[in-house]
C-alpha positions in Angstrom: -11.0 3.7 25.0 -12.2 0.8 22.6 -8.3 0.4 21.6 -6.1 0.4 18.3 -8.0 0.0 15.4 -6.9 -1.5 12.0 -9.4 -0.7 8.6 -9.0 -4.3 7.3 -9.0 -3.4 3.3 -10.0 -6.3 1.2 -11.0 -6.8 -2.4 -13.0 -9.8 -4.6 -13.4 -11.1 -1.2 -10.2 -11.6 0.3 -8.2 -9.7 2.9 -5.5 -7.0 1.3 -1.6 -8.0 2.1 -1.1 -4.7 3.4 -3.6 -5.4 6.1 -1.9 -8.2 7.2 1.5 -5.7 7.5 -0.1 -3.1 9.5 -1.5 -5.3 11.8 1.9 -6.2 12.5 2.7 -3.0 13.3 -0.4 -2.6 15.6 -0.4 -5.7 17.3 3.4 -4.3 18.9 1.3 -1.1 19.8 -1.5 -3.0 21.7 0.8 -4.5 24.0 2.9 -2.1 24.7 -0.1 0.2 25.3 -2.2 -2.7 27.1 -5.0 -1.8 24.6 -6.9 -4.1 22.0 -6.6 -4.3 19.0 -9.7 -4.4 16.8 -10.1 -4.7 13.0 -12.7 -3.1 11.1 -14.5 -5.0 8.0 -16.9 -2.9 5.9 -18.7 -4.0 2.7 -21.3 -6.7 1.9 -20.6 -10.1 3.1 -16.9 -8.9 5.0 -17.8 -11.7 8.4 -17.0 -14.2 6.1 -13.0 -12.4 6.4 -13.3 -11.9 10.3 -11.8 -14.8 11.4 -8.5 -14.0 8.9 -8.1 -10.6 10.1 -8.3 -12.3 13.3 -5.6 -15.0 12.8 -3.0 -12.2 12.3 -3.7 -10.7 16.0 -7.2 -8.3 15.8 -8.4 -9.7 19.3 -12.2 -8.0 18.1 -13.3 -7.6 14.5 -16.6 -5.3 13.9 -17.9 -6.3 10.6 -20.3 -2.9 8.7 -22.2 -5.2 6.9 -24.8 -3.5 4.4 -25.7 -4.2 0.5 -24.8 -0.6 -0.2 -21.3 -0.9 0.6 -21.1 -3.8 -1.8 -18.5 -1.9 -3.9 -15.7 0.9 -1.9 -16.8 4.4 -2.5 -15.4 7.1 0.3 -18.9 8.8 1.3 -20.4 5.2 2.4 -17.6 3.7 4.0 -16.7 7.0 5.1 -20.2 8.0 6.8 -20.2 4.2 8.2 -16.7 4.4 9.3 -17.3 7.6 11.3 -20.2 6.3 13.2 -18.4 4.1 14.7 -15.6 6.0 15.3 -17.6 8.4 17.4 -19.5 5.6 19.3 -16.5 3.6 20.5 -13.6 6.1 20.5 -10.7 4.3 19.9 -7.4 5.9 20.7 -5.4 5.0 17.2 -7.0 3.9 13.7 -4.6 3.0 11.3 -4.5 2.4 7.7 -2.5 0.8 5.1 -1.7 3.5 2.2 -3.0 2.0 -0.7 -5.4 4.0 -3.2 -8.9 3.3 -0.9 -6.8 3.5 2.5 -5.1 7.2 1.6 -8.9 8.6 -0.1 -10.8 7.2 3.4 -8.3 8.0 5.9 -7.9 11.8 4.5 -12.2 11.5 4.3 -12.8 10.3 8.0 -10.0 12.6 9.3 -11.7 15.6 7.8 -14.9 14.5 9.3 -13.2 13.7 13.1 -11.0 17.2 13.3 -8.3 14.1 14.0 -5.0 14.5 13.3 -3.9 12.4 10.4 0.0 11.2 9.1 -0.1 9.9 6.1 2.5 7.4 3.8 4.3 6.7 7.4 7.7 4.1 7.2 8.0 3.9 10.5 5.6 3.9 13.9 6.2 3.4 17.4 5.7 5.1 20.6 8.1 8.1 22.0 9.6 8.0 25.3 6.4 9.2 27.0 4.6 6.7 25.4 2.8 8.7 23.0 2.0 7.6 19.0 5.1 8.7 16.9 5.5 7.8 13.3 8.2 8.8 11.1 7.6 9.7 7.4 9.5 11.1 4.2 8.9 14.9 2.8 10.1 16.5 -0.3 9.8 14.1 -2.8 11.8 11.5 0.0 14.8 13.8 0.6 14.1 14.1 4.7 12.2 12.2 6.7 10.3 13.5 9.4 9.2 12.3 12.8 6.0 13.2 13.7 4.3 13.3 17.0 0.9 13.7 17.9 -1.5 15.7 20.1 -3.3 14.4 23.4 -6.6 13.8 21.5 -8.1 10.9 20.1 -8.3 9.7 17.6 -4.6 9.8 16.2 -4.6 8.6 12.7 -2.1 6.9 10.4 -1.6 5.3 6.5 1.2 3.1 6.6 3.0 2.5 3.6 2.5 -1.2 2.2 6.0 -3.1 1.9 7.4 -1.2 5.0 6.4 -3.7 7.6 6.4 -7.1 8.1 3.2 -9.1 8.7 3.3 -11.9 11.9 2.5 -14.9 11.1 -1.2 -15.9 11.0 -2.3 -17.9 14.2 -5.4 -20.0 13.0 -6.6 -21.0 16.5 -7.1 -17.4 17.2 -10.5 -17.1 18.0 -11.4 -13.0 17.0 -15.2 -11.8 19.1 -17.1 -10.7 15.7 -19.0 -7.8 15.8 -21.8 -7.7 13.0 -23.1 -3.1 12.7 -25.6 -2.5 10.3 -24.7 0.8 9.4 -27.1 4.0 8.7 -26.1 4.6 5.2 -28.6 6.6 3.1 -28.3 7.9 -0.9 -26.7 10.8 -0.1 -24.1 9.6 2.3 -23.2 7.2 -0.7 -22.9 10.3 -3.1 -21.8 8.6 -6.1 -23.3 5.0 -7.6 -20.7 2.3 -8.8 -22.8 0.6 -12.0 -19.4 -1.5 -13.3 -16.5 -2.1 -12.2 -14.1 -3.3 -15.3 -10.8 -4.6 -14.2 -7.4 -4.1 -16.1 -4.8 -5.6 -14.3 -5.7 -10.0 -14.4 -4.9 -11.4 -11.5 -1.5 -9.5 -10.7 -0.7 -7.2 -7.8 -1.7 -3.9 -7.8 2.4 -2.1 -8.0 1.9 -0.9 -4.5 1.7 -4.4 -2.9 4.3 -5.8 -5.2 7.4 -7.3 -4.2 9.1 -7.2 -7.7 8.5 -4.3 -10.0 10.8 -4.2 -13.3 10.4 -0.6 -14.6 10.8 1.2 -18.1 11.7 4.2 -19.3 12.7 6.3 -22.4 15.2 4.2 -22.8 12.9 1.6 -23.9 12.3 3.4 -27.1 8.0 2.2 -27.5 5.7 0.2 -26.6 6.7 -3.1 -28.3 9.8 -3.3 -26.6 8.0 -3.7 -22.9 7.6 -7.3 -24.1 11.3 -8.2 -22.6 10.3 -6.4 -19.1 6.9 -8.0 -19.6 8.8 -11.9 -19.6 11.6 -10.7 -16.8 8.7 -9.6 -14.3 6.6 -13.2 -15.2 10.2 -14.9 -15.0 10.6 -13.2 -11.4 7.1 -13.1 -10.0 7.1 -9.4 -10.3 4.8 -6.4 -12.4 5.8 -4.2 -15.1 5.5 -0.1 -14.0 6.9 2.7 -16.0 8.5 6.3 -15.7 6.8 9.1 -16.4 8.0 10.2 -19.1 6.8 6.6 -20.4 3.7 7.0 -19.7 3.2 10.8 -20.9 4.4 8.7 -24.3 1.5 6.3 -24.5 3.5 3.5 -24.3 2.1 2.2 -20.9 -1.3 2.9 -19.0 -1.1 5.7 -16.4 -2.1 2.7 -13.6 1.9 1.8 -14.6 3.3 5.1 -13.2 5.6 5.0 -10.5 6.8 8.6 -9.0 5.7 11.4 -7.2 2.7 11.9 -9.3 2.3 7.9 -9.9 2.1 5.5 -7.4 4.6 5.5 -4.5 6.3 1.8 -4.0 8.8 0.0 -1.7 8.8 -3.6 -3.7 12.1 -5.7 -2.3 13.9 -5.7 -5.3 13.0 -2.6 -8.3 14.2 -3.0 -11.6 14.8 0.4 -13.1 15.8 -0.3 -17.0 16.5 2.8 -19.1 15.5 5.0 -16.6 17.4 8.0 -15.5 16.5 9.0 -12.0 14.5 12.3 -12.3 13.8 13.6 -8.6 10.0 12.7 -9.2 11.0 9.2 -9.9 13.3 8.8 -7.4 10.5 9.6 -4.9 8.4 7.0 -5.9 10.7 4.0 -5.4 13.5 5.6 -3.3 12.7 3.5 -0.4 12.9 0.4 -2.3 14.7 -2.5 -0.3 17.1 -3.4 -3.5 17.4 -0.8 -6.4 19.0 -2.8 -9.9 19.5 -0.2 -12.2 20.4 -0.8 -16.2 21.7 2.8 -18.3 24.1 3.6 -21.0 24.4 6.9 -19.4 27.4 6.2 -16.5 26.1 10.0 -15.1 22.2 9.0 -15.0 21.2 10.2 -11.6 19.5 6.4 -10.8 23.3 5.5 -10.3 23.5 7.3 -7.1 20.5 5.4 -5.4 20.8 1.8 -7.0 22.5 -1.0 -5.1 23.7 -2.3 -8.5 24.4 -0.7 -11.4 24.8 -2.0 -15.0 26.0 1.1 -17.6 25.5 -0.8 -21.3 22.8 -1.1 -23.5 19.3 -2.2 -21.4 18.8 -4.6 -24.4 21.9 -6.1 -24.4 21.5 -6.9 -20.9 17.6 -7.9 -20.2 17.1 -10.8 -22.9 20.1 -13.0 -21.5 19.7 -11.7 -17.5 15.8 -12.9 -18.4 17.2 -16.6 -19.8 19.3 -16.9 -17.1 16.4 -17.0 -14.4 14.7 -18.8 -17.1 17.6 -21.9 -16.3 17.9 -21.1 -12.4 14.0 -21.2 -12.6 14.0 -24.7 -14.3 16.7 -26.1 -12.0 
């Protein structure tokens, strides 16, 4: 076996934190197993990254170098990703469970007949020392601990926030392994011409440690400002509920729930929002839940840490000058 391997995700030329978490996770995996563990780099120009995937414990890194993987689409990294799959059968290849990391894992999986567990909190080995992961179901209401069949390779998305990166070891010296991939047209299947980015420079929500999130309560649009200056204050991004974003009042990228994006920041925000299941399924696993209603019944009560039942915008301008003046200090 060629070992655990980690799909290092990057983007704009540096290494995704998620990466750096699941590696974590993996590096405790290779030694109890006595396997190495091996990143995998694929895109246009990824050696220059090697040597950072390799600081936080990938022992090898095989770089997929070509000019047609310049920009992340699933058939091209897919296609190159199952090559070498096949050629040097690892036993595990994880993933972080970002956007690119769930649409490739699901794509090579399919492609393998592997067994894949997807979103997973937890991972470890069982008492025979086989791959077991845990990981919620029904909108987060149970979790389930999954186990997996005697065939390689076992596959697994990790959920970013979840685990906790090592600390990067620069005098780790990773052996770089440069693959020139077979890649044609049709593996590629689709043609990126532009790629035209909304977000600045801030976290994608999913990597986020702060999120402060809106709801109905915040009545339109214009009154996001007040979040928009508490996340700044704090470090953190702006999501939304829902029912916020079925409004118009904030782009769909801003979605947080079962059918947004599924997040687990250390400390979430939840202003004016009342807790539907969908929501709660979304951010349930959230380290700290703050929560800020007029409703005392709202449903977010019963999974917040701290609760505030008054007026959201009686509360957020002074809580927002108030870290203003710790922030100064």
């Amino acid at each position: 076996m060629a070992g655990i391997w980690v799909y290092a995700e990057h983007k704009d030329g540096k290494v995704k934190k998620v990466t750096f978490e699941v590696l974590g996770a993996a590096q405790k995996l290779a030694e109890k197993k006595g396997e190495p563990l091996c990143g995998v780099l694929i895109g246009s120009g990824v050696e220059a990254m090697a040597s950072i995937v390799g600081s936080y414990g990938a022992d090898k890194v095989y770089c997929i170098e070509a000019d047609e993987l310049g920009t992340y689409t699933t058939g091209g990294f897919a296609k190159a990703l199952c090559d070498l799959v096949r050629q040097e059968e690892p036993s595990i290849v994880l993933f972080g469970a970002s956007i690119n990391g769930k649409d490739l894992s699901a794509r090579v999986a399919g492609r393998l007949g592997a067994g894949l567990a997807t979103d997973c909190t937890d991972i470890g080995l069982d008492e025979t020392g086989g791959l077991q992961v845990r990981r919620p179901m029904f909108s987060g209401k149970v979790y389930a601990d999954v186990v997996f069949a005697d065939t390689t390779p076992q596959m697994v998305s990790i959920r970013p926030n979840v685990m906790t990166a090592a600390a990067p070891d620069t005098s780790r010296k990773p052996e770089v392994v440069k693959i020139t991939p077979a890649v044609t047209s049709e593996d590629l299947m689709v043609h990126v011409k532009e790629v035209v980015k909304t977000g600045g420079e801030k976290p994608d929500l999913t990597e986020a440690e702060i999120i402060v999130s809106g709801g109905r309560g915040m009545k339109g649009p214009e009154n996001y400002t007040i979040l928009e200056e508490l996340a700044d204050i704090l470090g953190g991004v702006v999501g939304a509920s829902r029912s916020a974003v079925d409004a118009g009042w904030r782009p769909q990228s801003d979605q947080v729930g079962q059918s947004g994006k599924v997040v687990t920041p250390n400390l979430y925000i939840a202003a004016g929002i009342s807790g539907a299941i969908q929501h709660l399924a979304g951010m349930g696993t959230s380290k700290v839940i703050a929560a800020i209603n007029k409703d005392p019944e709202a449903p977010i009560f019963k999974k917040a840490d701290y609760g505030v039942v008054d007026d959201l915008f009686k509360v957020i301008p002074p809580f927002t000058e108030e870290c203003k003046k710790l922030k100064a200090e």
